[in-house]
C-alpha positions in Angstrom: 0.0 0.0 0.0 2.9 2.6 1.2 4.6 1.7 -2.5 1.2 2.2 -4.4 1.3 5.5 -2.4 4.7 6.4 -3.3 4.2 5.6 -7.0 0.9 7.7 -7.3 2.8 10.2 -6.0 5.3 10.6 -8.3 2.9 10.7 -11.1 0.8 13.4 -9.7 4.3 15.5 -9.5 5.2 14.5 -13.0 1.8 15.9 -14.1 2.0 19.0 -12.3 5.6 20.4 -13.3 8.1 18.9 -10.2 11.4 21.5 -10.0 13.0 18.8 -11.0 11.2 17.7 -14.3 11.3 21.7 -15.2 15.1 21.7 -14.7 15.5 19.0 -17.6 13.5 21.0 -19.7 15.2 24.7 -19.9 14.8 26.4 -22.7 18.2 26.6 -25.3 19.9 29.5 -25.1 19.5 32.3 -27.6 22.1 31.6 -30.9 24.7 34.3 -30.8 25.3 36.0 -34.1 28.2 38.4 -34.8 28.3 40.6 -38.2 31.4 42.2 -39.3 31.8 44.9 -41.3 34.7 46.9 -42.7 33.4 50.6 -42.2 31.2 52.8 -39.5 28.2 51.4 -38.3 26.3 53.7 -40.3 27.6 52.8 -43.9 26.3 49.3 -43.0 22.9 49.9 -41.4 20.6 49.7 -44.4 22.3 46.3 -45.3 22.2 45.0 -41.1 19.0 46.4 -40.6 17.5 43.8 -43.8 19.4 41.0 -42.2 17.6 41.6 -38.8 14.2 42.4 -40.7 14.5 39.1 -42.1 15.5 36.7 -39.3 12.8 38.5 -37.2 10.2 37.2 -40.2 11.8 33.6 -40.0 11.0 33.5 -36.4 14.1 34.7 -34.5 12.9 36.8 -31.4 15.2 38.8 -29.0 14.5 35.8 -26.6 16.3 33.1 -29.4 18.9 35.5 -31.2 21.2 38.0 -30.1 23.4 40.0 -32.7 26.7 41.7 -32.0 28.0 43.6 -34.6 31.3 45.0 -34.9 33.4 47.4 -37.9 36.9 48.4 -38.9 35.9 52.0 -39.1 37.3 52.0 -43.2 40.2 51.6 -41.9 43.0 48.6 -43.6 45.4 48.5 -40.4 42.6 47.8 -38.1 40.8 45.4 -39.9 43.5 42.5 -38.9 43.5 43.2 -35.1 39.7 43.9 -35.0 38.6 40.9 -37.0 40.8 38.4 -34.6 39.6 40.1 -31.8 36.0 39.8 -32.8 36.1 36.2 -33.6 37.2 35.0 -29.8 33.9 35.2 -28.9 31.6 32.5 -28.8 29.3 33.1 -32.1 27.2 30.1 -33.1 27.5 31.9 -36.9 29.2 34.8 -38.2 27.8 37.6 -40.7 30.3 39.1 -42.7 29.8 41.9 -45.0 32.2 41.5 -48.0 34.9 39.3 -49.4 37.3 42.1 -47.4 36.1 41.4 -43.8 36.3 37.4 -44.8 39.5 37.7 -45.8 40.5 38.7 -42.2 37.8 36.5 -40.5 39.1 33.2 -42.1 42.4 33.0 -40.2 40.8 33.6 -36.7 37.6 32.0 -37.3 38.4 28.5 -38.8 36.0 26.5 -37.0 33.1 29.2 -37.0 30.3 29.2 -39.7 31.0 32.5 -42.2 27.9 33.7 -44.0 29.1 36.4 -46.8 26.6 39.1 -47.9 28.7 39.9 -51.0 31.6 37.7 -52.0 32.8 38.2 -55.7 34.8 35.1 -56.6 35.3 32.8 -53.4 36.7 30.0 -55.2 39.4 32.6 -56.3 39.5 34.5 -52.8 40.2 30.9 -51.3 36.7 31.0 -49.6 36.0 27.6 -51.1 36.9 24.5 -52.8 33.7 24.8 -55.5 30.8 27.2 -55.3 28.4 24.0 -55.2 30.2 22.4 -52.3 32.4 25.1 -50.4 33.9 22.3 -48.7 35.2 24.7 -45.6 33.7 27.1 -43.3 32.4 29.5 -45.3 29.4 30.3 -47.5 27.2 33.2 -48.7 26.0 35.2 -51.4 27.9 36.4 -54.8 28.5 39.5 -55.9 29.1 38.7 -59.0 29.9 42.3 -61.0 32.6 40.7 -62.9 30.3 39.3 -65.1 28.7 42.4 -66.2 32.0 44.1 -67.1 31.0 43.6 -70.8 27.5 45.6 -70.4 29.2 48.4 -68.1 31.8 49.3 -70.6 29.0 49.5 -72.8 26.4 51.5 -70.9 29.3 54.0 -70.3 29.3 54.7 -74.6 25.3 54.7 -74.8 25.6 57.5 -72.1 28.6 59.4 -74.0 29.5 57.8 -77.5 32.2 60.0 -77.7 34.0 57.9 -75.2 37.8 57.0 -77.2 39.2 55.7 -73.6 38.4 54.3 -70.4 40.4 54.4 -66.7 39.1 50.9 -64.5 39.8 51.7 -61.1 41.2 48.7 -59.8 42.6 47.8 -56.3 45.9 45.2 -56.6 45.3 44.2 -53.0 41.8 42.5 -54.0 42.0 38.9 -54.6 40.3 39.4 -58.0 42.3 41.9 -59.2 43.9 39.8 -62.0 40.4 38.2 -63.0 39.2 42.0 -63.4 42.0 42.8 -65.7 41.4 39.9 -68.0 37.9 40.6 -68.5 38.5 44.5 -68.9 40.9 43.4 -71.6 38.0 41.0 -73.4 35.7 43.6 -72.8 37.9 46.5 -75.2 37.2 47.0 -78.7 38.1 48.6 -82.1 38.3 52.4 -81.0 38.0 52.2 -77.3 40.8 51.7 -75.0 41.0 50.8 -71.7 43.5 51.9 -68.9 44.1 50.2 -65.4 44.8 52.6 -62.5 46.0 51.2 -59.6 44.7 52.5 -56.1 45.0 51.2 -52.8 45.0 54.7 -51.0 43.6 57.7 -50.7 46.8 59.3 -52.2 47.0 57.0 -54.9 43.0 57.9 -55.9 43.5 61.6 -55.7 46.7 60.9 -58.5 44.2 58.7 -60.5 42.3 61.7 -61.6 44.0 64.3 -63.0 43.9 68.6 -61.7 42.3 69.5 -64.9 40.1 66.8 -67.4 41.7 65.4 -70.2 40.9 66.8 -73.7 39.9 63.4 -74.9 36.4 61.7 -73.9 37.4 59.6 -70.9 35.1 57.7 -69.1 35.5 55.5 -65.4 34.5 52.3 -64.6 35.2 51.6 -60.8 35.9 48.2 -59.2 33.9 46.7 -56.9 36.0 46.5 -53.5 35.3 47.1 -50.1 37.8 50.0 -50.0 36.5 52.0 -52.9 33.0 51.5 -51.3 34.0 53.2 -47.9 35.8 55.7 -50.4 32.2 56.5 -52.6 31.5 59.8 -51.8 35.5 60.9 -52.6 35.4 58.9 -55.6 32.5 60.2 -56.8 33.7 63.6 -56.6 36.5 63.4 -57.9 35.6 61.9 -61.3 32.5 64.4 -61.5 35.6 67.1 -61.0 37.6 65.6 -63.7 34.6 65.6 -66.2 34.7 61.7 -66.5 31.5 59.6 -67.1 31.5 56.8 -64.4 30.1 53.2 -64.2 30.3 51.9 -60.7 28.9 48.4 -59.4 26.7 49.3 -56.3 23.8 51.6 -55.9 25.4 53.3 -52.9 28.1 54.9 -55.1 24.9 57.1 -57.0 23.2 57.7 -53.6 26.9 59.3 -53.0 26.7 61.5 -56.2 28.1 58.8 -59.0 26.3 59.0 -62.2 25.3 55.2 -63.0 25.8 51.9 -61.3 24.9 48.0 -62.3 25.1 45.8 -60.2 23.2 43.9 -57.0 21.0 45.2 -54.8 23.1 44.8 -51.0 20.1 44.7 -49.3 18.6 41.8 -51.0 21.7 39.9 -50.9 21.5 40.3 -46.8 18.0 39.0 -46.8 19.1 36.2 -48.7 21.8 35.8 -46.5 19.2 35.5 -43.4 18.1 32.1 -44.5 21.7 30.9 -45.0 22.3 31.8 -41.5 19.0 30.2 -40.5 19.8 26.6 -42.3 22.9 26.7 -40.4 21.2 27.8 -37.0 19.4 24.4 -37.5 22.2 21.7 -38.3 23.4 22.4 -41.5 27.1 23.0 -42.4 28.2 25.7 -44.1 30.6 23.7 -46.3 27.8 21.8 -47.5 25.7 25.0 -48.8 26.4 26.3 -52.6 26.7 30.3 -52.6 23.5 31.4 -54.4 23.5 34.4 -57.0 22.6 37.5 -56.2 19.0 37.4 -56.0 18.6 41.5 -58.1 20.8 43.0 -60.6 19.9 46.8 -60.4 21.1 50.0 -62.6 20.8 53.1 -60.9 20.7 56.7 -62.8 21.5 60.0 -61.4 19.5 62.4 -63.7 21.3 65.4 -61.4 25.1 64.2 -62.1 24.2 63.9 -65.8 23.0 67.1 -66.0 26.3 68.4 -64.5 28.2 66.6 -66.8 26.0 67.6 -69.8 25.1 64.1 -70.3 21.6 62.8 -71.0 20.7 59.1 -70.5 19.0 57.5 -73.8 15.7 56.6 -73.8 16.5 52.4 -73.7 18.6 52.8 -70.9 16.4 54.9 -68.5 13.9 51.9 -69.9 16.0 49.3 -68.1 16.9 51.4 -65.1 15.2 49.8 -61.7 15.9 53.7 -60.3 16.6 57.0 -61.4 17.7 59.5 -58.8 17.0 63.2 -59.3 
């Protein structure tokens, strides 16, 4: 009878949520997401705030994620030291901005998942093994302006045909630098020539433009590298003081006063990016998950900066346009 007792016991407490059946059934603890980014906090925000947007729609609450995000301030001699610093904490998964900020992630982070918002080549950058099967830590969205090289050389001589040369802003330090090159030669034809400037500095931009604009048509067709993109708004003015017709490959470069950019949207790739992170937050590993495209390809007029440079935009091309600013 005392056992029966004792038994019956038990079960009522079972039913009624014992201290001790509650302790084997705490809740997990939230995931711990870092996001890395190579300039101020504000250049990033449109593209971190869409990241956060979307994990709050796939179901990540302040009470199962928290986010700690961290920047190199545009600067190259900090991004080493913050980087490694940054990736001793304990992140289930870490957000990084560009092919730049993986670059210094990698060496500190080996064992931590990488999700890249905007990764150009990462089979060239030494991201992964194959874009299908990254085979390492690392995994993201592309890019992928190299491709459109072709169609930006040509948008810049449907905006001004007179256009005999172009300068291509390139950066030697980036990892694609010699893939950029070989396609900016393919992409030259019979009366157009194209020049490589190097710049991996601010004094070296301010020599690639000269103090007065060349006599020839000369257009500009800028890179796409995390240090030219903390450098938009300097960039920008300096090719609208030398007169030059520009081409650049993200939409922030026109909100900065550029004339035209093609290229994807950053925002969307960081949405995208959100379920990456997600698929990993449940079991997946990020060698196992192909980069995906960029999920929009947008071209961006400024009607204001043509109008400065005397330029008007043909009809086709404000037809294909996604935006046009001004």
């Amino acid at each position: 009878m005392q056992r029966r007792h004792f038994l019956a016991s038990l079960a009522v407490l079972g039913s009624s949520g014992s201290p001790i059946v509650r302790a084997q059934a705490r809740p997990a603890r939230p995931a711990r997401i870092g996001i890395f980014h190579f300039g101020s906090a504000a250049n990033f925000r449109a593209r971190e705030d869409a990241f956060k947007r979307e994990m709050r729609k796939l179901g990540y609450t302040e009470a199962r994620v928290q986010f700690y995000s961290e920047g190199a301030y545009g600067q190259r001699d900090l991004l080493e030291r913050t980087a490694h610093t940054f990736a001793r904490e304990p992140f289930d998964v870490i957000l990084s901005a560009s092919s730049l900020t993986t670059d210094a992630l990698r060496r500190s982070a080996p064992d931590t998942p990488i999700v890249i918002g905007a990764a150009e080549d990462p089979v060239a950058e030494k991201f992964a093994d194959s874009l299908q099967r990254p085979g390492r830590n690392i995994t993201g969205i592309m890019a992928s302006v190299l491709e459109h090289l072709r169609r930006h050389v040509e948008m810049l001589t449907q905006v001004s045909p007179r256009i005999t040369r172009i300068t291509a802003l390139l950066n030697p330090d980036n990892a694609t630098y010699a893939k950029y090159k070989g396609r900016l030669e393919s992409a030259a034809r019979a009366g157009l020539r194209i020049a490589v400037v190097d710049a991996r500095s601010d004094a070296e931009l301010e020599r690639a433009f000269p103090a007065r604009p060349r006599e020839d048509a000369e257009g500009l067709l800028v890179m796409n590298d995390g240090y030219f993109y903390t450098q938009r708004r300097a960039i920008a003015e300096l090719a609208s003081r030398a007169r030059r017709p520009a081409i650049y490959p993200l939409r922030g470069f026109v909100e900065a006063g550029g004339l035209m950019s093609h290229g994807p949207n950053l925002e969307a790739n960081f949405v995208r990016a959100a379920h990456i992170v997600d698929r990993i937050l449940k079991g997946e590993r990020a060698s196992d998950i192909p980069f995906e495209a960029p999920p929009r390809i947008e071209l961006v007029l400024n009607r204001d900066t043509a109008e400065a440079l005397k330029l008007a935009f043909p009809p086709e091309l404000v037809k294909e346009a996604t935006t046009v600013l001004g």
